[in-house]
KEKE-527301 format. One record per residue (C-alpha): residue in one letter; x, y, z. Coordinates in nm, 2 decimals, always signed. Each point is the difference from the previous one (the first is absolute). Layout:
<pts>
rest A, X X, Y Y, Z Z
...
</pts>
This chain:
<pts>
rest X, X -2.81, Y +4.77, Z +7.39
rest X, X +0.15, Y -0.18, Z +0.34
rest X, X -0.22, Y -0.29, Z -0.16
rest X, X +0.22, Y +0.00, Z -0.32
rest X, X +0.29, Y +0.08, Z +0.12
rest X, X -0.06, Y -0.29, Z +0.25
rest X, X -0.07, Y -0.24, Z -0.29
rest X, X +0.28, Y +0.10, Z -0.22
rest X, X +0.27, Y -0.05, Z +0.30
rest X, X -0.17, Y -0.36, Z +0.09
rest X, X +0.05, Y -0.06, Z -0.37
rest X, X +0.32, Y +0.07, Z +0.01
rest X, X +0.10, Y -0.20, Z +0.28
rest X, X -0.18, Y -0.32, Z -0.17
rest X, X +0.17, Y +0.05, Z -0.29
rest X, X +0.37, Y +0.05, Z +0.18
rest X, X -0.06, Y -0.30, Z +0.20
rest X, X -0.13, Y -0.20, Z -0.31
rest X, X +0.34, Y +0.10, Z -0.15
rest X, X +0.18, Y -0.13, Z +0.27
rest X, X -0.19, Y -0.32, Z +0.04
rest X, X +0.15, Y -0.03, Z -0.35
rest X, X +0.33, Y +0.05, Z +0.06
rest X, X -0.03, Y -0.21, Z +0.31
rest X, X -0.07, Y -0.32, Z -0.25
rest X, X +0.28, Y -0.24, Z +0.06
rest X, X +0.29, Y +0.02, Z -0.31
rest X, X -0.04, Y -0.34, Z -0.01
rest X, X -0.37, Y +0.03, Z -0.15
rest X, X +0.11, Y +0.30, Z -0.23
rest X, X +0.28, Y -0.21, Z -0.16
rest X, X -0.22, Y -0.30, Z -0.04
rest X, X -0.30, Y +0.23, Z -0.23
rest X, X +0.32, Y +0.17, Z -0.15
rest X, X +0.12, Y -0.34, Z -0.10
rest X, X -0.33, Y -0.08, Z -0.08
rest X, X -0.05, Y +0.27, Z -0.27
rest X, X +0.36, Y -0.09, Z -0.11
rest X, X -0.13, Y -0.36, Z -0.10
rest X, X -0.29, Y +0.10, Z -0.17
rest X, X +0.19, Y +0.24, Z -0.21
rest X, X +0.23, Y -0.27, Z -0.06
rest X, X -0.25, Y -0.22, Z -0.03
rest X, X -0.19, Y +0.19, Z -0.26
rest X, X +0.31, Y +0.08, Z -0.22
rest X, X +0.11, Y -0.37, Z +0.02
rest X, X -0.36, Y -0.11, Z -0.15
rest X, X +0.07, Y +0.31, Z -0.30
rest X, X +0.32, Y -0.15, Z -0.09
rest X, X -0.17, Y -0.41, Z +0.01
rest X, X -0.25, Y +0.13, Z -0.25
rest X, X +0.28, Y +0.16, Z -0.22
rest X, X +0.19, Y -0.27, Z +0.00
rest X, X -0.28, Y -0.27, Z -0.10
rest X, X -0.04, Y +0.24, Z -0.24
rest X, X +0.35, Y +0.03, Z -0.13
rest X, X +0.03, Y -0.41, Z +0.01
rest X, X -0.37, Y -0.05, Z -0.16
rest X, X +0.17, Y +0.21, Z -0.33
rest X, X +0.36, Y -0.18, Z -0.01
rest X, X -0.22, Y -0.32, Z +0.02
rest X, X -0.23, Y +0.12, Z -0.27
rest X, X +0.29, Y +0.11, Z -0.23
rest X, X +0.18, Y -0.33, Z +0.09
rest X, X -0.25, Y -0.18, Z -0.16
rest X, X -0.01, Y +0.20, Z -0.28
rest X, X +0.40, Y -0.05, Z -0.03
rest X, X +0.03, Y -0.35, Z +0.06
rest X, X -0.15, Y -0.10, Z -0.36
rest X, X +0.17, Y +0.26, Z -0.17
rest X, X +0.32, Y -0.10, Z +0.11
rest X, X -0.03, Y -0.35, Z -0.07
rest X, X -0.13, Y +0.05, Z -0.30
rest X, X +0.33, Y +0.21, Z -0.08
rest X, X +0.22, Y -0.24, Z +0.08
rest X, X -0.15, Y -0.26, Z -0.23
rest X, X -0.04, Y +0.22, Z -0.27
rest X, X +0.35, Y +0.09, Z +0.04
rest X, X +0.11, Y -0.37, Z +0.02
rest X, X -0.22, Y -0.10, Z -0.33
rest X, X +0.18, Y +0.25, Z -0.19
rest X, X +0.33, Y -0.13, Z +0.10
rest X, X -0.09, Y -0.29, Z -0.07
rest X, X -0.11, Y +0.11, Z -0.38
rest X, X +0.34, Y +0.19, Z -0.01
rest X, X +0.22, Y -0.33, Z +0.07
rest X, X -0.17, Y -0.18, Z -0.27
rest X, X +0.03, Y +0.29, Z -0.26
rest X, X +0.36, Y +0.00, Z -0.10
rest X, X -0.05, Y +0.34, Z -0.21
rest X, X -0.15, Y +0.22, Z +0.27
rest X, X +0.25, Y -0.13, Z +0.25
rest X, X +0.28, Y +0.19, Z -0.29
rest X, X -0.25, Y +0.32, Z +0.08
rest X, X +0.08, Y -0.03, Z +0.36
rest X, X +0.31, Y +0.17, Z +0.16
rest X, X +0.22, Y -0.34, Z +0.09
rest X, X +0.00, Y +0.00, Z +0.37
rest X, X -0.42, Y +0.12, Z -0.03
rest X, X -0.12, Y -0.36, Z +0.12
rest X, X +0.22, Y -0.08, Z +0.29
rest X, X -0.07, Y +0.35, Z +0.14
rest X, X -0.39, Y -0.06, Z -0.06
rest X, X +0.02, Y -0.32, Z +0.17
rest X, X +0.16, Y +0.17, Z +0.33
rest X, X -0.31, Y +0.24, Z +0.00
rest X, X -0.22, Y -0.27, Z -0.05
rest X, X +0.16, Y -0.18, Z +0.31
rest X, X -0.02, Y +0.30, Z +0.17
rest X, X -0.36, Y +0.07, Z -0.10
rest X, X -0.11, Y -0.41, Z +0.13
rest X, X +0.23, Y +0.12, Z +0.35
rest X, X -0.21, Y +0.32, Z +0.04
rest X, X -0.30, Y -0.18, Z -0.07
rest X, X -0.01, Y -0.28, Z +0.26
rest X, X +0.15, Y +0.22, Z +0.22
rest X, X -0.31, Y +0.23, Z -0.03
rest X, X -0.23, Y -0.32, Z +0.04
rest X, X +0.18, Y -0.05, Z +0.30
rest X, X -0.02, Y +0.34, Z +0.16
rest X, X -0.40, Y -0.01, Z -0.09
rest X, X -0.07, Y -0.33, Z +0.16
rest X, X +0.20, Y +0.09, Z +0.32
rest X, X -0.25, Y +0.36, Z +0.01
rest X, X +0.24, Y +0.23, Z -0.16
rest X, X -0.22, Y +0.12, Z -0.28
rest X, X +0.18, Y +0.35, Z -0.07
rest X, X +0.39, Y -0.19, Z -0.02
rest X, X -0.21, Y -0.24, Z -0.26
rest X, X -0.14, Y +0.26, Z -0.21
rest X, X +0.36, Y +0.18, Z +0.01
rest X, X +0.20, Y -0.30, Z -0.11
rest X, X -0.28, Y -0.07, Z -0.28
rest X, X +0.03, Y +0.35, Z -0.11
rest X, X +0.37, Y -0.05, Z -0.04
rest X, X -0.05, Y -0.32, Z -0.23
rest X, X -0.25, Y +0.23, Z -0.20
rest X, X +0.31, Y +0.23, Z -0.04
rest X, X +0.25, Y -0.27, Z -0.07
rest X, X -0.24, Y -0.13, Z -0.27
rest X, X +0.05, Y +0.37, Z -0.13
rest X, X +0.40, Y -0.10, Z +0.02
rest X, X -0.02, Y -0.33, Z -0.19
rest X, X -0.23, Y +0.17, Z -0.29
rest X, X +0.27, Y +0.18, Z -0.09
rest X, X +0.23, Y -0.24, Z +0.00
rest X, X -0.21, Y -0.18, Z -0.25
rest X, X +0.05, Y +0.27, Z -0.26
rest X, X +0.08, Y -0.18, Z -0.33
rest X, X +0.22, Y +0.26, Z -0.24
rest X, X -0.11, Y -0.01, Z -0.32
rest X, X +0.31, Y -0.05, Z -0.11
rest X, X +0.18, Y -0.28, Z +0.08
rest X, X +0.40, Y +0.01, Z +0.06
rest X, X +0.17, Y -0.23, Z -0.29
</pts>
């Protein structure tokens, strides 16, 4: 029993002076593994966010390129069928009077917002490119309407 007893009190003192051996570390080499764990958690999230935003710019660039055509090809179309309208004296009378000169303001507007997305693609700004072609899809939506021949013309 002495034995034991023996044993468990030398145990104890190891493991109090281990303890303090510990706490005796110098603060400077606590704070530096604290900072160290600090900067791998940092480090860590900042490599999470990297891969979700490649992720983010990948799909803007991917719908950018689906965009692009589609909004040129809008902006002809819409400029063809002007075009037909100028040189058909009878569905102009179908038109509301001022009907052209607004849809040539959206058209302007539509060539602005288009180059102006080009622009923002080229210079890396996928997502601003695919917002500003979105919003020539939706002024394309505009100048439809616009184009609305009655069926009645006023005499």
């Amino acid at each position: 029993m002495r034995l034991t007893t023996s044993l468990i009190c030398i145990t104890l003192l190891l493991t109090g002076c281990s303890r303090k051996d510990e706490d005796d570390r110098p603060a400077l080499e606590r704070a530096q593994e604290k900072l160290q764990s600090s900067l791998d958690t940092a480090e860590a999230r900042l490599a999470e966010g990297t891969v979700e935003a490649r992720e983010a710019l990948d799909a803007a660039m991917k719908r950018w390129d689906e965009l692009q055509p589609e909004a040129e090809r809008a902006i002809a179309s819409l400029e063809e069928r002007v075009d037909r309208l100028v040189e058909d004296p009878e569905a102009l009378k179908r038109l509301p009077s001022d009907a052209l000169e607004k849809v040539q303001k959206h058209l302007d507007a539509m060539r602005a917002k288009l180059a102006e997305a080009k622009t923002a693609y080229e210079q890396g700004h996928a997502d601003l490119a695919v917002e500003k072609a979105d919003a020539v899809q939706e002024e394309r939506e505009a100048v439809e309407e616009l184009l609305v021949e009655r069926s009645d013309p006023p005499r």
